[in-house]
C-alpha positions as a Markdown table, in Angstrom:
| # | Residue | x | y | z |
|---|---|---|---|---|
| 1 | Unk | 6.3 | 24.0 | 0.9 |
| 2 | Unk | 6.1 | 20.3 | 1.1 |
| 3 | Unk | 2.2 | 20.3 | 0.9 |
| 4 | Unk | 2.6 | 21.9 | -2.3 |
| 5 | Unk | 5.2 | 19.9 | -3.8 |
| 6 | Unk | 2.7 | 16.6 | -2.6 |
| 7 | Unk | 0.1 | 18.0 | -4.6 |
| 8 | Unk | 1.9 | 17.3 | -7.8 |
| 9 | Unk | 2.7 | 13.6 | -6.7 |
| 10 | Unk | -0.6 | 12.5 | -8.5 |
| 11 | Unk | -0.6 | 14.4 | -11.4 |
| 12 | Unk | 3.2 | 12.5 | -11.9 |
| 13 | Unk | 2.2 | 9.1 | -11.2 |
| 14 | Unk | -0.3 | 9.6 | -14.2 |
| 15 | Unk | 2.1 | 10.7 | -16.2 |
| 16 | Unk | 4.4 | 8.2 | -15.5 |
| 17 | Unk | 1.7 | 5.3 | -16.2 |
| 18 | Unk | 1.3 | 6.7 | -19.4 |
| 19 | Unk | 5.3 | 6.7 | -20.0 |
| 20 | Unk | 5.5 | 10.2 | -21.1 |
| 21 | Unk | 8.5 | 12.4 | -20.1 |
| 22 | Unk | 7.6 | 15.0 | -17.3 |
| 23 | Unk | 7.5 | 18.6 | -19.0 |
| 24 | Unk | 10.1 | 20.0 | -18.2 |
| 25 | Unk | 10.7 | 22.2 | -14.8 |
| 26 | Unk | 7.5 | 24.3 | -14.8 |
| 27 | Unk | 6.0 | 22.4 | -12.0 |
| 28 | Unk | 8.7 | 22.1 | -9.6 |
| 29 | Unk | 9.6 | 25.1 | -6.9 |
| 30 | Unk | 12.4 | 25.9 | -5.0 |
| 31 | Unk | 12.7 | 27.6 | -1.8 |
| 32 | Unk | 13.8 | 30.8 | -3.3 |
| 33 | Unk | 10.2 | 31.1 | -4.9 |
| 34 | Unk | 7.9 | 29.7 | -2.3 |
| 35 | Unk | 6.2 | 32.8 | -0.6 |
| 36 | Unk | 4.2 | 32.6 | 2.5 |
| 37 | Unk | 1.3 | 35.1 | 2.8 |
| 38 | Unk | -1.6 | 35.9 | 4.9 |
| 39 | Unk | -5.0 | 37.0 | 3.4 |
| 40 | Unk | -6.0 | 40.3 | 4.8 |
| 41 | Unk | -9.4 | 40.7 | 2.8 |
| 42 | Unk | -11.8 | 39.0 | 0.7 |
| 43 | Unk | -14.4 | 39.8 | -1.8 |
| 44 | Unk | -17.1 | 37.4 | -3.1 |
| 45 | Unk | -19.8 | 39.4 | -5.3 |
| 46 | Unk | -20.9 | 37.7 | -8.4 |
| 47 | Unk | -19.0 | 40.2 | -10.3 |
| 48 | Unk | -15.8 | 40.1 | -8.6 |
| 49 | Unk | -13.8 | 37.9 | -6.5 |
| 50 | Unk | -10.4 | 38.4 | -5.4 |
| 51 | Unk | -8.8 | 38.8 | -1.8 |
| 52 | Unk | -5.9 | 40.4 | -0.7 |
| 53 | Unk | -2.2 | 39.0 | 0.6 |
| 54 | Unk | 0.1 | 40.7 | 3.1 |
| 55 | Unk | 2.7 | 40.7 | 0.5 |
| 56 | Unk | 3.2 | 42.8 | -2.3 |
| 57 | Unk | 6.4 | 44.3 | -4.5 |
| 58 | Unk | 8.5 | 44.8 | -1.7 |
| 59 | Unk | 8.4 | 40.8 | -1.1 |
| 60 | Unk | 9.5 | 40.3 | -4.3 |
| 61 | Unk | 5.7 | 39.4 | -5.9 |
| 62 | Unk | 4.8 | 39.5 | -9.2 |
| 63 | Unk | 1.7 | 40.4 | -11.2 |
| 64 | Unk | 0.8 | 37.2 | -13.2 |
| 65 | Unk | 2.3 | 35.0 | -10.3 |
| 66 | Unk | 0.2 | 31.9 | -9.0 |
| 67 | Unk | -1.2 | 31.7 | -5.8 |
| 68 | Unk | -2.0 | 28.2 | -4.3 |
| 69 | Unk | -3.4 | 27.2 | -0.6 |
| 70 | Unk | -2.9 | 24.3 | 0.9 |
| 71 | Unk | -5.2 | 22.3 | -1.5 |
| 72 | Unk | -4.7 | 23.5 | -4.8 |
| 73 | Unk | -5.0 | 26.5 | -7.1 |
| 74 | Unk | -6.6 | 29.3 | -5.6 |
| 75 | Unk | -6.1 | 32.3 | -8.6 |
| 76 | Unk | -3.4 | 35.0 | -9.6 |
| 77 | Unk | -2.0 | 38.2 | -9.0 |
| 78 | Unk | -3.4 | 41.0 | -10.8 |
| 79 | Unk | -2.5 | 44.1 | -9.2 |
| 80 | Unk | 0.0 | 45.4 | -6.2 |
| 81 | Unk | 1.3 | 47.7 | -3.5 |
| 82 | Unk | 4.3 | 47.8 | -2.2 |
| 83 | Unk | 3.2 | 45.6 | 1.5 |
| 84 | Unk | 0.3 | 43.9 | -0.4 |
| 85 | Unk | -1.4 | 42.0 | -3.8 |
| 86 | Unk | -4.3 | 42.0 | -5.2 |
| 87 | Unk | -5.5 | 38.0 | -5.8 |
| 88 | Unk | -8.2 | 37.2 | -8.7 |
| 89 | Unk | -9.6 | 33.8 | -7.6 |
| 90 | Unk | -10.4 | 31.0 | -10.2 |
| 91 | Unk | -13.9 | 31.6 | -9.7 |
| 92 | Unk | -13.7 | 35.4 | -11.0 |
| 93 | Unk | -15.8 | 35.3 | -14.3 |
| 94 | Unk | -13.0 | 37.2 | -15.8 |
| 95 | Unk | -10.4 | 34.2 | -15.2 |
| 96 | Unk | -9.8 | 31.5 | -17.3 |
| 97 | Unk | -7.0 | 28.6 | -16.2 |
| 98 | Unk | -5.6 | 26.0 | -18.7 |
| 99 | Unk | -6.4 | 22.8 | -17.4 |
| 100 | Unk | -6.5 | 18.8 | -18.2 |
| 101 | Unk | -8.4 | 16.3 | -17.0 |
| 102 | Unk | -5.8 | 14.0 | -14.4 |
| 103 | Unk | -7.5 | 10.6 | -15.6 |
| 104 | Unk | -7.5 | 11.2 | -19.5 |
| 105 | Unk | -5.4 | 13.8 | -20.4 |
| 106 | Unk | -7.9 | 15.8 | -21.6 |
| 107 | Unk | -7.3 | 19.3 | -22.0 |
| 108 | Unk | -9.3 | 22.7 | -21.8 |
| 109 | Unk | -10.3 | 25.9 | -20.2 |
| 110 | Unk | -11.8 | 26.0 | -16.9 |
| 111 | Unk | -13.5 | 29.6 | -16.6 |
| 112 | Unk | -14.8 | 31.5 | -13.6 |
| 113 | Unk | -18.8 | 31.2 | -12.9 |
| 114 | Unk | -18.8 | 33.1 | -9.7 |
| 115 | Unk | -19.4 | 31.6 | -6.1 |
| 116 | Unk | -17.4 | 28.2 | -5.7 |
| 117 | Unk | -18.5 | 27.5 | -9.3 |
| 118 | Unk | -16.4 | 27.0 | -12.8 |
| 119 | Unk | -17.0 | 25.6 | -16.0 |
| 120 | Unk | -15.1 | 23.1 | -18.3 |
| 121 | Unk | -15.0 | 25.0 | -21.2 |
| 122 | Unk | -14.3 | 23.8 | -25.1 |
| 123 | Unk | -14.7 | 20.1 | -24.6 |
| 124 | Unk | -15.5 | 18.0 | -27.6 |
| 125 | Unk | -19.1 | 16.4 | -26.9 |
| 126 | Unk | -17.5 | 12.7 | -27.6 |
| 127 | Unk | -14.9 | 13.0 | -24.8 |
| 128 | Unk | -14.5 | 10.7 | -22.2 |
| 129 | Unk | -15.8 | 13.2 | -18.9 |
| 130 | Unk | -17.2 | 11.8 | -15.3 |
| 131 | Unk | -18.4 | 13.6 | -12.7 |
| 132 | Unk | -15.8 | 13.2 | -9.7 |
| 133 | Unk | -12.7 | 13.3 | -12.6 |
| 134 | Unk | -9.8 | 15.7 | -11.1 |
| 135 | Unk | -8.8 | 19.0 | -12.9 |
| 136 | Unk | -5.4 | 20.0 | -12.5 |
| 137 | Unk | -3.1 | 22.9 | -14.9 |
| 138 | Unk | -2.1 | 22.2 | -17.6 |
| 139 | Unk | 0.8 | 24.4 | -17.9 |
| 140 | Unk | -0.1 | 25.5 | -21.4 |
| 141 | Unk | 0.3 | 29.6 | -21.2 |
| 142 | Unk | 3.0 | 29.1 | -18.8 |
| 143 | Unk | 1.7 | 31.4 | -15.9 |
| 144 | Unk | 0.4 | 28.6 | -13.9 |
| 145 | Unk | 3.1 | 25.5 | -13.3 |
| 146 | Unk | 2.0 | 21.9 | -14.6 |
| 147 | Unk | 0.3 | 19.7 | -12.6 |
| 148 | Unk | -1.4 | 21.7 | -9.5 |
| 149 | Unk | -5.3 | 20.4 | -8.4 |
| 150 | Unk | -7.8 | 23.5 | -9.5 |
| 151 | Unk | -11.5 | 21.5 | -9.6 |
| 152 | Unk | -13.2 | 18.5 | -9.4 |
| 153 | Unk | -15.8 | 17.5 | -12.2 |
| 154 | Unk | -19.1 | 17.8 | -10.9 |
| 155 | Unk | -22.1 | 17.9 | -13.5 |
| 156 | Unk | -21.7 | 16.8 | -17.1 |
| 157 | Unk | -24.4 | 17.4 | -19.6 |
| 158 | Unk | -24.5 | 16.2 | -22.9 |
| 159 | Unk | -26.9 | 18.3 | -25.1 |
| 160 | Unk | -27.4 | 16.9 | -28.5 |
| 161 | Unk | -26.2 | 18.9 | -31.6 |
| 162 | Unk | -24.2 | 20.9 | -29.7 |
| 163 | Unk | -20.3 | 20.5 | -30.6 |
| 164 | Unk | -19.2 | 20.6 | -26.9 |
| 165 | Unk | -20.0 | 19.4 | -23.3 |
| 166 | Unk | -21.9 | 21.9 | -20.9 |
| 167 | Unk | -19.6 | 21.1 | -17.6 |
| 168 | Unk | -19.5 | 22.0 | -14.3 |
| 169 | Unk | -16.9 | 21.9 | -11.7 |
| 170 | Unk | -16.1 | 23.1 | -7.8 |
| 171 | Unk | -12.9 | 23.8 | -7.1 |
| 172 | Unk | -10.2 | 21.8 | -4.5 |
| 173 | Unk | -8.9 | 25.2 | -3.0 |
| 174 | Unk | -10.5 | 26.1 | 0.2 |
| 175 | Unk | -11.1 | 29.7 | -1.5 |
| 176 | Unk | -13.7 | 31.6 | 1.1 |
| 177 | Unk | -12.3 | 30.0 | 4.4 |
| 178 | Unk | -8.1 | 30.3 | 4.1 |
| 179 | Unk | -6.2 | 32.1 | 5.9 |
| 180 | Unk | -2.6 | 31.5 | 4.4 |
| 181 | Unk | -1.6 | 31.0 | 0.8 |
């Protein structure tokens, strides 16, 4: 529980060089709603990628609920048993996380590409991008909380006449190799 509550320390310090008021309580957990799981399966096709927690309705889970490792975001629930939960991963091409750039403030859509891949999505082409710039939620949509590391930048390519930036990103989460979320 304390790793995850260290992962927001960042995202606040930019926040609070920019003097704007943290929003609200969305990014802040309790006990109560901390869950530990264990990952019992995983599936990475280029279709589909999801794995599968030891925790499900009877443990008080939720579909739409956040899942995080010990790094960042790893995806959502979409689907449960009583003893167990379905987890879409952020690299799923059918999952889409409100975002913003940590160093500018920058907000958009980063969207599943499959394997260890995502893309920035609806970026204006005259926005101020790097490779290496940190992706964390936004909390716009209010399923994920504000403030959690999904992706570092990693490509940025600036096509002319096009109204947006073609980017690429890998996310923080350890996705293939953790064992606990």
């Amino acid at each position: 529980m304390l790793r995850a509550r260290l992962q927001q320390m960042e995202s606040l310090e930019q926040e609070l060089d920019r003097h704007r008021r943290l929003l609200g309580t969305t990014g802040r957990m309790d006990a109560q709603s901390v869950k530990i799981a264990s990952v019992l399966f995983y599936s990475s096709t280029p279709l589909t990628q999801y794995l599968t927690i030891n925790k499900g309705s009877l443990d008080n889970i939720k579909i739409n609920q956040p899942v995080i490792d010990a790094n960042g975001l790893i995806g959502q629930v979409t689907s449960l048993t009583p003893t167990s939960s379905r987890i879409m991963k952020i690299t799923d091409p059918n999952h889409q996380t409100p975002v913003r750039v940590l160093r500018t403030g920058q907000r958009g859509i980063a969207t599943g590409l499959g394997h260890s891949q995502l893309s920035l999505d609806f970026i204006p082409f005259a926005a101020n991008i790097q490779p290496g710039d940190k992706l964390v939620t936004s909390g716009l949509g209010g399923i994920f909380p504000t403030g959690y590391p999904v992706a570092t930048i990693t490509e940025v390519i600036k096509t002319e006449g096009l109204s947006y930036l073609t980017i690429k990103a890998e996310p923080i989460a350890d996705l293939d190799n953790t064992h606990e979320v």
